[in-house]
Biopython code that builds the backbone (N, CA, C, O; Angstrom):
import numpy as np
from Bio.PDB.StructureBuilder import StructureBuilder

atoms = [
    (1, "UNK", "N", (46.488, 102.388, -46.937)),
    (1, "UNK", "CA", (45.650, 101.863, -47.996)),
    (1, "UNK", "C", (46.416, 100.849, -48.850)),
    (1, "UNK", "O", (45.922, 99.806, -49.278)),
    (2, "UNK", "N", (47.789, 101.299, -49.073)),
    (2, "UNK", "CA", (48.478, 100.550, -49.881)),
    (2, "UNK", "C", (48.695, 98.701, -49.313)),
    (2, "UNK", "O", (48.901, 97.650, -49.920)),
    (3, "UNK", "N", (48.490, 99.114, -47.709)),
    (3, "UNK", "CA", (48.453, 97.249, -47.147)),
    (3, "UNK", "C", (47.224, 96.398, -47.160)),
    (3, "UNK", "O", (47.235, 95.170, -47.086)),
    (4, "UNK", "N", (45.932, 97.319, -47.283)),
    (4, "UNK", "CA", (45.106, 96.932, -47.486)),
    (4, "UNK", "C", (45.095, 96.110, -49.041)),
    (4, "UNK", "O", (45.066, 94.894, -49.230)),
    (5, "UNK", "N", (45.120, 96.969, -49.831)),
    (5, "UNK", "CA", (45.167, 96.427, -51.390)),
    (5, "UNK", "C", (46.596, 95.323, -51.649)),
    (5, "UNK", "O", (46.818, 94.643, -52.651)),
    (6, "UNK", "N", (47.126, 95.389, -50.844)),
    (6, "UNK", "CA", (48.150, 94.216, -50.940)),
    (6, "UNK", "C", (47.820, 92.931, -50.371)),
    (6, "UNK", "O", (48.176, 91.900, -50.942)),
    (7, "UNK", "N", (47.057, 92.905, -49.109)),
    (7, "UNK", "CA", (46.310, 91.789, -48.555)),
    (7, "UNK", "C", (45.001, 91.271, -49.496)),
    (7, "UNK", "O", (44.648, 90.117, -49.737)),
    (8, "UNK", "N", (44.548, 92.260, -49.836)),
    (8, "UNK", "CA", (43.250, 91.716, -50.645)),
    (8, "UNK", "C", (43.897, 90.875, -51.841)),
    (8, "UNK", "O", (43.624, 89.706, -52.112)),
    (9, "UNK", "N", (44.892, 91.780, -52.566)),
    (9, "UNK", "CA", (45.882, 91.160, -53.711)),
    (9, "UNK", "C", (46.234, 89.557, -53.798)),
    (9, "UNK", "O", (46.144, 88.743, -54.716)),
    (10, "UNK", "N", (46.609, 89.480, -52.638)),
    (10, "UNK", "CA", (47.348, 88.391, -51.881)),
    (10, "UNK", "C", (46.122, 87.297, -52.223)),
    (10, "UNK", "O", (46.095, 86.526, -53.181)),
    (11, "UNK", "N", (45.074, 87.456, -51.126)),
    (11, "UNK", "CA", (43.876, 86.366, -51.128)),
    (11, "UNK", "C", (43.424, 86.257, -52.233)),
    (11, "UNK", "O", (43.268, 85.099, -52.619)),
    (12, "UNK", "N", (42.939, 87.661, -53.417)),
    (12, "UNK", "CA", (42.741, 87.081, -54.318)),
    (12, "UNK", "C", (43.394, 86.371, -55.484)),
    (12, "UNK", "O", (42.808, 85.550, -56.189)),
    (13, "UNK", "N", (44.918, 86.830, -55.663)),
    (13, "UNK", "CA", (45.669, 85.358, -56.143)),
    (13, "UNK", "C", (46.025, 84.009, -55.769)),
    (13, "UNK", "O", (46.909, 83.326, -56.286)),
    (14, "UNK", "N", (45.340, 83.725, -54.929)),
    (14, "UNK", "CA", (45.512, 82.658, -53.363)),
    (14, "UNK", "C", (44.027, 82.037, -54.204)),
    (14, "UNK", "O", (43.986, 81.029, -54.910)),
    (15, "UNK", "N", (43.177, 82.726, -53.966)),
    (15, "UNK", "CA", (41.837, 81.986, -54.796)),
    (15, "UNK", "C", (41.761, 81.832, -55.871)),
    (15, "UNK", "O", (41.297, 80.725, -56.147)),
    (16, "UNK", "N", (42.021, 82.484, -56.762)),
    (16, "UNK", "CA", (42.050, 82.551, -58.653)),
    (16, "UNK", "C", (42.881, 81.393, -58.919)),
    (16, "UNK", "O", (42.850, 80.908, -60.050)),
    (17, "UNK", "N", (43.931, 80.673, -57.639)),
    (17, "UNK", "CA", (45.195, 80.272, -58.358)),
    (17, "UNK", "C", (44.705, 78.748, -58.543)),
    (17, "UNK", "O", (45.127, 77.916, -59.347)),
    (18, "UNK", "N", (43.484, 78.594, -57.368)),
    (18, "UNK", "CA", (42.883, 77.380, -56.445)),
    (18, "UNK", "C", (41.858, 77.304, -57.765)),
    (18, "UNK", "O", (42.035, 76.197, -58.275)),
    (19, "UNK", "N", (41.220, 77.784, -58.239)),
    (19, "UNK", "CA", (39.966, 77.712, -59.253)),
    (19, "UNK", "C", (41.337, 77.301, -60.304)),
    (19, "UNK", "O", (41.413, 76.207, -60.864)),
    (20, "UNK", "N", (42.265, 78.273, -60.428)),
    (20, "UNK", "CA", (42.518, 77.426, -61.838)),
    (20, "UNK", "C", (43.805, 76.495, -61.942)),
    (20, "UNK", "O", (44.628, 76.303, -62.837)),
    (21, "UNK", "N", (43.600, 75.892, -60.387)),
    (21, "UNK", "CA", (44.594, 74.416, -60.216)),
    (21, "UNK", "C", (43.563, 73.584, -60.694)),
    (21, "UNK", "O", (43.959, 72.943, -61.667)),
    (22, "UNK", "N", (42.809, 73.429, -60.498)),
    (22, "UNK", "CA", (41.608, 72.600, -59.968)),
    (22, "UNK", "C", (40.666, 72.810, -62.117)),
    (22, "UNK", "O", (39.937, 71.854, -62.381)),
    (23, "UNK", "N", (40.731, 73.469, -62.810)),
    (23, "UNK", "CA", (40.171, 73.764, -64.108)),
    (23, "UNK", "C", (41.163, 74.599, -64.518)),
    (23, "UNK", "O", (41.441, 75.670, -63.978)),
    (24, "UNK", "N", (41.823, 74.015, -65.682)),
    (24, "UNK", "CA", (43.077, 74.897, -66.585)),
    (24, "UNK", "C", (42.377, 75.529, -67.570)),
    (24, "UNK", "O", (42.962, 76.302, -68.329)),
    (25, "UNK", "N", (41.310, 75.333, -67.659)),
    (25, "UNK", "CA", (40.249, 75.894, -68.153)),
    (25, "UNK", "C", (39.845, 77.426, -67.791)),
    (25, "UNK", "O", (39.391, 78.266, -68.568)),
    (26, "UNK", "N", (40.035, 77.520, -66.873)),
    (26, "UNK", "CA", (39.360, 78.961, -65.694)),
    (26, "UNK", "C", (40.380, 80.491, -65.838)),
    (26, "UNK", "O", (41.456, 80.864, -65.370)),
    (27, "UNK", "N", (39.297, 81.089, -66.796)),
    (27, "UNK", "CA", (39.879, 82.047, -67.057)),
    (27, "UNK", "C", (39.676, 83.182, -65.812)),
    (27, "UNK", "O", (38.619, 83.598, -65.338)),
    (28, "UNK", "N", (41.012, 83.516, -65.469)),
    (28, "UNK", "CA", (41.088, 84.922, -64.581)),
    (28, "UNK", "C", (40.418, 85.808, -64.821)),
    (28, "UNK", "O", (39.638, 85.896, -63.873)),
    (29, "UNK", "N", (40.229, 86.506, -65.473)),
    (29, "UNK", "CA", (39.742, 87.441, -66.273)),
    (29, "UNK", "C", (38.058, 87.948, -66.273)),
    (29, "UNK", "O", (37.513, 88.975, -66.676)),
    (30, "UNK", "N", (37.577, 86.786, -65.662)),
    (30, "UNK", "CA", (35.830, 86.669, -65.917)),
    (30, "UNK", "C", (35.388, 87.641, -64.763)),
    (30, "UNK", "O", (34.372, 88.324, -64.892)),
    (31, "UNK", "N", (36.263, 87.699, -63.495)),
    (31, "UNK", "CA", (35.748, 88.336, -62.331)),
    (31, "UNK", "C", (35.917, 89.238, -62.360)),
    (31, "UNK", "O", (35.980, 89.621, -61.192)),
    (32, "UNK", "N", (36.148, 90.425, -63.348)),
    (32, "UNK", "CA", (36.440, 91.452, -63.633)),
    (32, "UNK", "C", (35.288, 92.218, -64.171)),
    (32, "UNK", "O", (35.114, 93.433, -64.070)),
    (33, "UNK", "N", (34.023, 90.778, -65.138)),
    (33, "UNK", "CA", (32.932, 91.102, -65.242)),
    (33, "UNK", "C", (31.961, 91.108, -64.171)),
    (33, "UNK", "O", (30.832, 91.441, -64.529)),
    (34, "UNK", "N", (32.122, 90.804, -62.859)),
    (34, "UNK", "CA", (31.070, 90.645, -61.937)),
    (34, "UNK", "C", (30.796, 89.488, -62.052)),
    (34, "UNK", "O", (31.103, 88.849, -63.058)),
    (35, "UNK", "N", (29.931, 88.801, -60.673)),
    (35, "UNK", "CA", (28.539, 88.128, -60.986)),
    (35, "UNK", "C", (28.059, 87.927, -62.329)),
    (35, "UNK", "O", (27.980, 88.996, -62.934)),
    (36, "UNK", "N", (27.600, 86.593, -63.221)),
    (36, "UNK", "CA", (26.831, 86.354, -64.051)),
    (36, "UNK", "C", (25.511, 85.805, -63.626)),
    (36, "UNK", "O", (25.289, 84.600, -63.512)),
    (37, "UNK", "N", (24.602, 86.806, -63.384)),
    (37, "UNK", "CA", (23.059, 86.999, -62.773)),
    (37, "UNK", "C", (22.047, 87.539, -63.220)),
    (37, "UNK", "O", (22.424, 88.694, -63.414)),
    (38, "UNK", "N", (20.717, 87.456, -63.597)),
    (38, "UNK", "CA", (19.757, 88.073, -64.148)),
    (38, "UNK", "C", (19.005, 88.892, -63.038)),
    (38, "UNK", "O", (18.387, 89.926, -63.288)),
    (39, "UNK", "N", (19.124, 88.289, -61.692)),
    (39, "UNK", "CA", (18.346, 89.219, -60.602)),
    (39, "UNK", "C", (19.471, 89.271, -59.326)),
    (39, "UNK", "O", (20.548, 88.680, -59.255)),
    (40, "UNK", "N", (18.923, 90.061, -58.482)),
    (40, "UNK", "CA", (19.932, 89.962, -57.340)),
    (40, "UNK", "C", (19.514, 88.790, -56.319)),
    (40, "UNK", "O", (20.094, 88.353, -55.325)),
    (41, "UNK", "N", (18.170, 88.405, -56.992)),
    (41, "UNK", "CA", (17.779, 86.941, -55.898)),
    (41, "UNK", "C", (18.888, 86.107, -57.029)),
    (41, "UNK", "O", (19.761, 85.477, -56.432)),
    (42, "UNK", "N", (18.935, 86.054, -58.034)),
    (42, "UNK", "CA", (20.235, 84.955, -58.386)),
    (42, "UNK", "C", (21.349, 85.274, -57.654)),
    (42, "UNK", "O", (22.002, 84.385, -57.107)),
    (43, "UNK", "N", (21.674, 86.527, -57.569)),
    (43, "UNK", "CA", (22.949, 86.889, -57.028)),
    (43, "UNK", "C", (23.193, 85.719, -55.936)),
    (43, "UNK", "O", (23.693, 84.594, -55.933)),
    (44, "UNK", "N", (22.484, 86.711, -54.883)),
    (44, "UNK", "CA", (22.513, 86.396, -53.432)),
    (44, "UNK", "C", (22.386, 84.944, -53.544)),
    (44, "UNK", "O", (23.046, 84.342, -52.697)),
    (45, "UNK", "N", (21.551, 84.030, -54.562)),
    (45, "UNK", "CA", (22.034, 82.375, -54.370)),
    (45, "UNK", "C", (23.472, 81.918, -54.323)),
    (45, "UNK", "O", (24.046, 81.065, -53.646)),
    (46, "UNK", "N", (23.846, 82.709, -55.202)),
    (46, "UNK", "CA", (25.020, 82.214, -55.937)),
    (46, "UNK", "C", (26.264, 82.250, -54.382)),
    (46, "UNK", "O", (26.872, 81.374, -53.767)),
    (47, "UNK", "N", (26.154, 83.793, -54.265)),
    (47, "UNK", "CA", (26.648, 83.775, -52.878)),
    (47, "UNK", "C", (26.433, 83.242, -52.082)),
    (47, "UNK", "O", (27.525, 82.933, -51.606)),
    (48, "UNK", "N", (25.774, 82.897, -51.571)),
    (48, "UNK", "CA", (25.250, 81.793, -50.421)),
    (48, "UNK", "C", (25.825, 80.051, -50.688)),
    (48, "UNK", "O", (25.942, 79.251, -49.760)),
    (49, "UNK", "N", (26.079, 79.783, -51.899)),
    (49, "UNK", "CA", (27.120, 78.912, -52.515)),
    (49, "UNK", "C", (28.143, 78.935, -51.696)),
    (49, "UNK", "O", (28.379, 78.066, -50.856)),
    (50, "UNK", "N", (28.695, 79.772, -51.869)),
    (50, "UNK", "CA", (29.937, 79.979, -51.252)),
    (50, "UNK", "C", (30.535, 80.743, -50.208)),
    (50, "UNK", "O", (31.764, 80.812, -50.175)),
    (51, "UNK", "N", (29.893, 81.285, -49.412)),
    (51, "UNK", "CA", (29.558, 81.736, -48.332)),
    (51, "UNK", "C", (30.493, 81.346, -47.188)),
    (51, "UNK", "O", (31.366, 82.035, -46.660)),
    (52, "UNK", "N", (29.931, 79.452, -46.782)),
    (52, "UNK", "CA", (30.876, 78.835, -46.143)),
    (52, "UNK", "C", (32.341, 78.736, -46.443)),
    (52, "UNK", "O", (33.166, 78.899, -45.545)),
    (53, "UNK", "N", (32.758, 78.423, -47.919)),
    (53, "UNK", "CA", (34.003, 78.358, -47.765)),
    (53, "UNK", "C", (34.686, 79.914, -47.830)),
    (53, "UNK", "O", (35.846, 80.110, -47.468)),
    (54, "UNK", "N", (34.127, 80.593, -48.154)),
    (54, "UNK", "CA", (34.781, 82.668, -48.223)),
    (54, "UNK", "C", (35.010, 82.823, -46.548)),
    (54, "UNK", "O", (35.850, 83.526, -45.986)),
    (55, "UNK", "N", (33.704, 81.689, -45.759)),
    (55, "UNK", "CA", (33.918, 82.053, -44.048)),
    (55, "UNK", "C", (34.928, 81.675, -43.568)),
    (55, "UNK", "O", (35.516, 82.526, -42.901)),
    (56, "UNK", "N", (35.612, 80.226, -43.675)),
    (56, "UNK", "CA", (36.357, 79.248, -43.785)),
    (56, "UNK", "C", (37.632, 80.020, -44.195)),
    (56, "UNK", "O", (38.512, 79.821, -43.358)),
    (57, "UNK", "N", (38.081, 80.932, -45.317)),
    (57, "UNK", "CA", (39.153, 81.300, -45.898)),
    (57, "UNK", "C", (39.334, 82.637, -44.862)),
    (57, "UNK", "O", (40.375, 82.870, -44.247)),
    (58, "UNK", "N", (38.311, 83.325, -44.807)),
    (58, "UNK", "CA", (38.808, 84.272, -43.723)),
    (58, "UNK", "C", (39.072, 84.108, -42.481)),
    (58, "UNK", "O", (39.767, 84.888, -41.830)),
    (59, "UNK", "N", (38.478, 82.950, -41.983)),
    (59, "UNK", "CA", (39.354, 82.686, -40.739)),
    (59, "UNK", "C", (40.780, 81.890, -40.987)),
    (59, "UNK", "O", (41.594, 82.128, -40.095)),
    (60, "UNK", "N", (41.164, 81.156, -41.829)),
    (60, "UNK", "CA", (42.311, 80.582, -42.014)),
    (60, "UNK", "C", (43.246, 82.290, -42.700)),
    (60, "UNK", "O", (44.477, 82.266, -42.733)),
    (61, "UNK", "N", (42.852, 82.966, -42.947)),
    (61, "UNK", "CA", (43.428, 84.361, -43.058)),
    (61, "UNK", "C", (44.309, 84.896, -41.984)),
    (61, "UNK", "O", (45.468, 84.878, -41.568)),
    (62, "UNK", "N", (43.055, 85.411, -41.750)),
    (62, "UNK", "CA", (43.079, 86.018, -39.779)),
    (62, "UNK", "C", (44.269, 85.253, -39.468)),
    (62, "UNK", "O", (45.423, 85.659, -39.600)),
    (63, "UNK", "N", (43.819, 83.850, -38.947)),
    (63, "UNK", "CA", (45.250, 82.735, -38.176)),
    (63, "UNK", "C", (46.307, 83.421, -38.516)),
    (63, "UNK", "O", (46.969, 84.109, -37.738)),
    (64, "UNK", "N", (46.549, 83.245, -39.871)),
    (64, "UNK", "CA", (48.066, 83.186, -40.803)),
    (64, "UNK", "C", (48.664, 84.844, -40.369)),
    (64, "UNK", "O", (49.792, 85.082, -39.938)),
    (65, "UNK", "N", (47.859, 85.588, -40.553)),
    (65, "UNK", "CA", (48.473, 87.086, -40.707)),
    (65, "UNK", "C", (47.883, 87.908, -39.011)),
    (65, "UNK", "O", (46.751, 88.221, -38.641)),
    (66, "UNK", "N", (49.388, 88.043, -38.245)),
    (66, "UNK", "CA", (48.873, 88.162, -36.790)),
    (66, "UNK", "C", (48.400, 89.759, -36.836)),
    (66, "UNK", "O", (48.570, 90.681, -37.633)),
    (67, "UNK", "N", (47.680, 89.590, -35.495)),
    (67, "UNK", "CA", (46.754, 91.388, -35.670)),
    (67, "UNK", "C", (47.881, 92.415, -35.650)),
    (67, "UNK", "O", (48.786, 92.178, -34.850)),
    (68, "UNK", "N", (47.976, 93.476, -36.368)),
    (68, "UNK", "CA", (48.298, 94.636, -36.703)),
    (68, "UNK", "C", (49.805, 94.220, -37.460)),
    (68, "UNK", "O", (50.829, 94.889, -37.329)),
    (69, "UNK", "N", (49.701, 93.074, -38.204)),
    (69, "UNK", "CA", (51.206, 92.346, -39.242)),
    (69, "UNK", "C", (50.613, 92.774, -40.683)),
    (69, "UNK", "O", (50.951, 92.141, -41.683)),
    (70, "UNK", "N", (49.834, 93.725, -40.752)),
    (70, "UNK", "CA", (49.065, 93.525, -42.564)),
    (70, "UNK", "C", (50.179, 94.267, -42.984)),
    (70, "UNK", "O", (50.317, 94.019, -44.182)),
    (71, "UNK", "N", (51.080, 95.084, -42.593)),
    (71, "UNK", "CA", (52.160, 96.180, -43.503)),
    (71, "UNK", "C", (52.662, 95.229, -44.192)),
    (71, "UNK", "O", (52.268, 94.070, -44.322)),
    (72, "UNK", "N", (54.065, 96.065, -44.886)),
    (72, "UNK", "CA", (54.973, 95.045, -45.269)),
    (72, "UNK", "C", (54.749, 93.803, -46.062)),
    (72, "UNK", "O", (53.624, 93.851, -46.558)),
    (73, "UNK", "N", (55.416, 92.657, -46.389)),
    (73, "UNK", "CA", (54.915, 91.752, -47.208)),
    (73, "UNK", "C", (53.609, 90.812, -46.399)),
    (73, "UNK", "O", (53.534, 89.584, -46.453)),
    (74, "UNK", "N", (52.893, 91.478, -45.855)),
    (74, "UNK", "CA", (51.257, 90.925, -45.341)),
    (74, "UNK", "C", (51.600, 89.533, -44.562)),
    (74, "UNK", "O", (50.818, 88.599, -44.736)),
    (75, "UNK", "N", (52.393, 89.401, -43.965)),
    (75, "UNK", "CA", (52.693, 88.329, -42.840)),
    (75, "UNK", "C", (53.180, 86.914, -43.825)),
    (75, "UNK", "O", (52.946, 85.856, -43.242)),
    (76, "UNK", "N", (53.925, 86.732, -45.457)),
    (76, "UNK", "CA", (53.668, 86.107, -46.214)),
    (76, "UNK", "C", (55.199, 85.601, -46.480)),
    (76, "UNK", "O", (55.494, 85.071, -47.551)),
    (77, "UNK", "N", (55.778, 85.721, -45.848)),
    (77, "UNK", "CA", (57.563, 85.781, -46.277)),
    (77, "UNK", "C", (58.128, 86.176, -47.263)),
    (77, "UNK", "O", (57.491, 86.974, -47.950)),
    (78, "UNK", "N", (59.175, 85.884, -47.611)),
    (78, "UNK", "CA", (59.913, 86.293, -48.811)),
    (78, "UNK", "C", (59.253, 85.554, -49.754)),
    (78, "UNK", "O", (59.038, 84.347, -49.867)),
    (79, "UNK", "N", (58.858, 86.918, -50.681)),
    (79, "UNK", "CA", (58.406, 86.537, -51.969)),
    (79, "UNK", "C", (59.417, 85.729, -53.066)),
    (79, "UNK", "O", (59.037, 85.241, -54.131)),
    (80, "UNK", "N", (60.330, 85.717, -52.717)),
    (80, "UNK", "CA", (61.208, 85.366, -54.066)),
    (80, "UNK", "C", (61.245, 83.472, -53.992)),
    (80, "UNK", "O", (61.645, 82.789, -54.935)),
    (81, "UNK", "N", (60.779, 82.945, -52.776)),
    (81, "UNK", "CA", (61.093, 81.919, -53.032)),
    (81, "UNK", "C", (60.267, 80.719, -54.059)),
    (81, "UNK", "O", (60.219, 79.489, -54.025)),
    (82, "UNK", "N", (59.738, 81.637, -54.852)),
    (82, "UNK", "CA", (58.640, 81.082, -56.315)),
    (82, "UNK", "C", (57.310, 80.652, -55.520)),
    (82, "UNK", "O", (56.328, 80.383, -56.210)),
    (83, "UNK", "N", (57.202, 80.567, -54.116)),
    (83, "UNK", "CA", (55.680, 80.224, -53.792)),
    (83, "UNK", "C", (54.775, 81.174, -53.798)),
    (83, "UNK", "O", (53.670, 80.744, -53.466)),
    (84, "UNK", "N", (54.812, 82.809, -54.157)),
    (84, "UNK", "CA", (53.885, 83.681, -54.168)),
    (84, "UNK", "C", (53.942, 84.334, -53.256)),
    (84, "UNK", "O", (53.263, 85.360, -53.285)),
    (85, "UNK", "N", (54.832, 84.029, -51.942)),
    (85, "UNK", "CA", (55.404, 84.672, -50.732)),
    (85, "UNK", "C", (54.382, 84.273, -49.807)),
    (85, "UNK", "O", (53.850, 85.163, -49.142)),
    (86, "UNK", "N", (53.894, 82.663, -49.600)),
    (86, "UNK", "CA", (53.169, 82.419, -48.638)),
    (86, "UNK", "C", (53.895, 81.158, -47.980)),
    (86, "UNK", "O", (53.455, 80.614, -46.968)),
    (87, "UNK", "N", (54.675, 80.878, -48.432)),
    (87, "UNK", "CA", (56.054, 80.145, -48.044)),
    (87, "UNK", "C", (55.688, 78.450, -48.365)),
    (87, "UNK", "O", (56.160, 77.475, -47.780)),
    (88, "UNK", "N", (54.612, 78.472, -49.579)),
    (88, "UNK", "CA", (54.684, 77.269, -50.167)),
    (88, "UNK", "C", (53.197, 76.234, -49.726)),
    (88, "UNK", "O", (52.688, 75.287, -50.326)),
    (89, "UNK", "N", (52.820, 76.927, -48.405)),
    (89, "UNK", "CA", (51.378, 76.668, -47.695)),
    (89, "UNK", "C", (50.303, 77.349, -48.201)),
    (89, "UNK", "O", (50.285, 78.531, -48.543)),
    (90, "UNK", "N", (49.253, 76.415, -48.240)),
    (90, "UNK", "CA", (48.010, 77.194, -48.620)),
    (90, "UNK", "C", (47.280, 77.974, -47.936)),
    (90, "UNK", "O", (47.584, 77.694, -46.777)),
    (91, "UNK", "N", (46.341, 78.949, -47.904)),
    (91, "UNK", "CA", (45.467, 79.418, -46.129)),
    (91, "UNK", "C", (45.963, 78.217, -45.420)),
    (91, "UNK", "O", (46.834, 78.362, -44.562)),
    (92, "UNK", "N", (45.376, 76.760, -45.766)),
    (92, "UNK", "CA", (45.337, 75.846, -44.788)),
    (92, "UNK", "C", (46.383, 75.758, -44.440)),
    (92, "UNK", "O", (46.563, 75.412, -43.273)),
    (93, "UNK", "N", (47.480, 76.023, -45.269)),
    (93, "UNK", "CA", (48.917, 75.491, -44.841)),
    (93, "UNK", "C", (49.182, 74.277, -44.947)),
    (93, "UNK", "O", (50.091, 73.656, -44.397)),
    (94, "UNK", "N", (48.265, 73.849, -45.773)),
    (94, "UNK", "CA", (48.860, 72.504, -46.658)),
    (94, "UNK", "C", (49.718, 72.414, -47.767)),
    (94, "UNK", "O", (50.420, 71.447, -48.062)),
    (95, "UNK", "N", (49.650, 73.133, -48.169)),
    (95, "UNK", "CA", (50.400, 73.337, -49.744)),
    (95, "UNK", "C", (49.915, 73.885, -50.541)),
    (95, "UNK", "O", (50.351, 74.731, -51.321)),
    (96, "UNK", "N", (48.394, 73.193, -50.347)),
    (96, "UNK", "CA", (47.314, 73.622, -51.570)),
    (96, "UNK", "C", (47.569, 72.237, -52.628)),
    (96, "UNK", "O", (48.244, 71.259, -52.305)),
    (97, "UNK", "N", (46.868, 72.409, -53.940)),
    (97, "UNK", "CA", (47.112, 71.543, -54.774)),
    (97, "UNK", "C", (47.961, 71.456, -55.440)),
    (97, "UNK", "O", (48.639, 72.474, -55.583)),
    (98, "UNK", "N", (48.320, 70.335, -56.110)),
    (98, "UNK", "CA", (49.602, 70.561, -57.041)),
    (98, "UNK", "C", (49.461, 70.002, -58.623)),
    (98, "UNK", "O", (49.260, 68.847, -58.998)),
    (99, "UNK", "N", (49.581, 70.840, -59.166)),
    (99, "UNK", "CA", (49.369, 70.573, -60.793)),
    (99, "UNK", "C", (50.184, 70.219, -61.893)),
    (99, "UNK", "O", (49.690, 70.098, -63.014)),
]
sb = StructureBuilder()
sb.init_structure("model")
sb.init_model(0)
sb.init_chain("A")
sb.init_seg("    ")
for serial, (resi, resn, name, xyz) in enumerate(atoms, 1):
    if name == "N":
        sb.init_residue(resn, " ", resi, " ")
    sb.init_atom(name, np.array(xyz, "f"), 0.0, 1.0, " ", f" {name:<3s}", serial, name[0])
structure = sb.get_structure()
């Protein structure tokens, strides 16, 4: 369980980090409240937003971290080298953005 919650960990500071390269504005903190929705037909729009790229990130996932590598530091290298322990690449393995 503990590699599970370390992989999820992983992607979701991998995404939070991308929202708030991109808006210094973007507080972490909001997704903690859920969805901001009045019905679950808003929901499900909202999701469907983003859908493609959540599809997109889990397969650039998958790639990065080979089948049965989730133990341990989640297929991500040494953490210490200040990139977050993904060795400086984004999913894409571009870098990601730079701020």
């Amino acid at each position: 369980m503990r590699d599970v919650r370390r992989a999820v960990s992983n992607i979701a500071e991998y995404v939070l980090s991308c929202c708030l390269s991109y808006d210094s504005s973007f507080r972490p903190e909001i997704v903690l409240h859920g969805i901001l929705a009045d019905t679950d037909e808003e929901e499900s729009a909202l999701r469907a937003r983003v859908r493609e790229a959540a599809e997109a990130l889990t397969v650039a996932v998958v790639e990065v971290v080979p089948a049965g590598d989730v133990g341990g530091d989640g297929g991500h290298g040494d953490e210490s080298d200040g990139n977050g322990g993904d060795g400086g690449g984004g999913a894409d393995g571009g870098g990601g953005a730079q701020g």
